[in-house]
N, C-alpha and C positions, 0 to 999 in steps of 0.2 A: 813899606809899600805892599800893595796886598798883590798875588802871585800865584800860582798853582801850586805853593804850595803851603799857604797861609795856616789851612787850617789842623797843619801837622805840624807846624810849629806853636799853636796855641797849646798844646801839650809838650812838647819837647825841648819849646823856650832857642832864642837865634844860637843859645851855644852851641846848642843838639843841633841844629840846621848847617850851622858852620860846620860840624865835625860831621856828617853826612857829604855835604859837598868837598870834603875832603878827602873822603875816603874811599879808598880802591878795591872792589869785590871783584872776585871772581868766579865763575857759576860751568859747573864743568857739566854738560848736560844740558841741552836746551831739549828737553821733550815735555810732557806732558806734567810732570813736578818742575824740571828746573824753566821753562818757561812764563811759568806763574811765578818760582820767582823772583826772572827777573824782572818780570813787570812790577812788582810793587818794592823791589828793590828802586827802581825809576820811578815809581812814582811817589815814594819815600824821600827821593830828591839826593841819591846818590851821585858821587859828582864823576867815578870812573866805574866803568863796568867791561870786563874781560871775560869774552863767551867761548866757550868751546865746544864744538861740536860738527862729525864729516857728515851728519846725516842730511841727506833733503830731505825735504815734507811730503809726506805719501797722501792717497787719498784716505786712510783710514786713520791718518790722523786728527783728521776734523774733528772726529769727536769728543777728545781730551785736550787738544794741543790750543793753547791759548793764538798764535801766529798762523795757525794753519788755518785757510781758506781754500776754497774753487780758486782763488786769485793767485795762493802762493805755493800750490802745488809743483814739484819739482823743484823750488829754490831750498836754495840751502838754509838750513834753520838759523844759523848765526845770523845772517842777512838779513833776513825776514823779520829776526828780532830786534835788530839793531833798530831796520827802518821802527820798530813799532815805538820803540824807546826814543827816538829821535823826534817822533810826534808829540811823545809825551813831554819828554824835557829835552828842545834842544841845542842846551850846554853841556848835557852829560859827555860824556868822552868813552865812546864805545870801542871797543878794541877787538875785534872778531879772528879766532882761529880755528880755520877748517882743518880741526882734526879733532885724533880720537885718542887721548890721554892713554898711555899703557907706560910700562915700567922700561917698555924698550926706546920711546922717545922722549921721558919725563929730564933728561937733563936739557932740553931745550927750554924748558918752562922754568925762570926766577919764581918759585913762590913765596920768596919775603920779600917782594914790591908790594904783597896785597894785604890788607890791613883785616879781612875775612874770606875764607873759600866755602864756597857749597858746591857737596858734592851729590849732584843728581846723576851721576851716571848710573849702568845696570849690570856692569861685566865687574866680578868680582876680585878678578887681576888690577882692576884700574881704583874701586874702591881701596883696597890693602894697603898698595902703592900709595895712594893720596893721604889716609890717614896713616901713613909710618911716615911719611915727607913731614906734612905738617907738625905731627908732634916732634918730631925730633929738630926742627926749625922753629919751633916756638911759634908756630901760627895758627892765628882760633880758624877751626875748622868743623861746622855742621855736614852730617851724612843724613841721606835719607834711604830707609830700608825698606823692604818689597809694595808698592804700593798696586802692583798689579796682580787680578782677581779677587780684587777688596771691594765692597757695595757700601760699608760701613762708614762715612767718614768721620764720624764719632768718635772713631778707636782711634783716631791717633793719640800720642804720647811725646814727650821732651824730655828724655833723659842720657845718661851715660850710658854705652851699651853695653856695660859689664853687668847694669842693671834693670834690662829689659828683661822680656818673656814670652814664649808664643812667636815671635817673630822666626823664622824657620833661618832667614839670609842673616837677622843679629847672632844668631845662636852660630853659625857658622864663622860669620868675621869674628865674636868673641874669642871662641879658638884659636884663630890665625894671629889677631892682632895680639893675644897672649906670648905668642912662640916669637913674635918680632920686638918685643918687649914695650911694649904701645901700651900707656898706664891707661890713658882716657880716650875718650873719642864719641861728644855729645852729639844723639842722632835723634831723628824723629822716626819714629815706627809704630805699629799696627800691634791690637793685639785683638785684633778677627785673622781666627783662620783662614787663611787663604780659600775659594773656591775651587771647585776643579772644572773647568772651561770645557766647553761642550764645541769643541770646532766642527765646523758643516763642510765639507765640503768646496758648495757653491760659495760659501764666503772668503775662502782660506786663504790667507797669504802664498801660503803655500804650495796651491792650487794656480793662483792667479795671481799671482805677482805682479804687481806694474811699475817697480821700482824701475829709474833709467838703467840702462846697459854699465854703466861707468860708476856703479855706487858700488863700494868695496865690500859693504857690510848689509847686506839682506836679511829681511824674517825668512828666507828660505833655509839660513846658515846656522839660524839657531835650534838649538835642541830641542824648545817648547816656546809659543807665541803665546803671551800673555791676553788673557783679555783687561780692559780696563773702560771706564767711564767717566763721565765728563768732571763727576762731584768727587771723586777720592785725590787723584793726584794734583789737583786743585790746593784743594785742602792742604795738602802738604806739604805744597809750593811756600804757598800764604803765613805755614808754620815755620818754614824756613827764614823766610823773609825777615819772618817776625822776630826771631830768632838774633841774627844777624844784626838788626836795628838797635835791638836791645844791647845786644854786647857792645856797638860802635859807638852808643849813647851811656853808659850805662855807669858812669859815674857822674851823669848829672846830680 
């Protein structure tokens, strides 16, 4: 019967379809990467999706963040995503939690109920954590590495990150996830030099914050505010996604 999502199963064939609607992802980061992918994890025709993320959507997220509009400014991004997924496909089974993965509250999170994890977050305590959990639980797990002050989206990459390059954040977790004895850990990353961001002023987070009073975690708190645009984390999203498909399908 033809469906929304007909014409991804004319390549993938109903067993791929069946084992999609089966299976449980979870996407830790809903910003500007992991939003894109969860959209086309949904429109892949995932049949559970598990979001995490405390941030609400700011106004400068507009211009990367695939849920962020003038409409859903101030709601929380899990929310917002969910509702967009819920338009898309709505059987999927969305599971939304407002928070923000750290190594201090990671025993409340089961991650082998999930059959793939993408890890879009951007604090490197919570990257570490997630790939020394997964590996040592036997759960495939995609990272994605510094996607902001990139213009390039060409340069991304899919590989293991023992064997990236150029990537400033892989060259660091290479390091750490060595000393944690973490063999593998397949990422997607850059290999354009990062920019160095020209903050003004009149535009700055910094400056002008309009985050609500009740948000734990502000650009005012961090060391350096990225700049980004609409086509790199995008991109990224999209490679993840793709990623993810590939492994849930991948002995057709």
């Amino acid at each position: 019967m033809l469906n929304q999502f007909s014409r991804t199963q004319i390549l993938l064939g109903e067993d791929g379809m069946n084992k999609l609607t089966r299976a449980r992802v979870a996407v830790f980061g809903i910003g500007g990467v992991g939003g894109y992918a969860v959209e086309a994890l949904a429109r892949s025709g995932v049949g559970t999706l598990d979001l995490f993320d405390d941030d609400r959507i700011c106004i400068t997220n507009i211009n990367r963040q695939l849920h962020a509009t003038h409409a859903t400014v101030g709601h929380y991004k899990v929310d917002a995503a969910a509702a967009r997924v819920h338009e898309i496909n709505p059987d999927c089974v969305v599971n939304t939690h407002q928070m923000f993965y750290l190594p201090e509250n990671a025993d409340e999170i089961d991650l082998t109920c999930y059959d793939y994890i993408v890890d879009a977050v951007d604090t490197m305590s919570a990257k570490l954590h997630l790939a020394e959990r997964a590996f040592g639980l036997g759960v495939p797990i995609i990272a994605c590495m510094g996607a902001g002050n990139k213009l390039d989206a060409s340069a991304f990459e899919v590989a293991d990150i023992f064997s990236t390059s150029f990537c400033p954040l892989a060259r660091v977790m290479r390091n750490e996830l060595r000393k944690r004895g973490v063999g593998s850990l397949k990422v997607v990353y850059s290999q354009e030099p990062p920019a160095t961001p020209e903050e003004d002023v009149r535009t700055s987070c910094r400056a002008n914050c309009v985050c609500p009073p009740d948000v734990s975690r502000k650009c005012t708190h961090r060391r350096a505010i990225p700049g980004s645009v609409a086509f790199v984390p995008s991109v990224a999203g999209l490679i993840l996604a793709g990623e993810v498909i590939r492994g849930l399908t991948s002995d057709l």
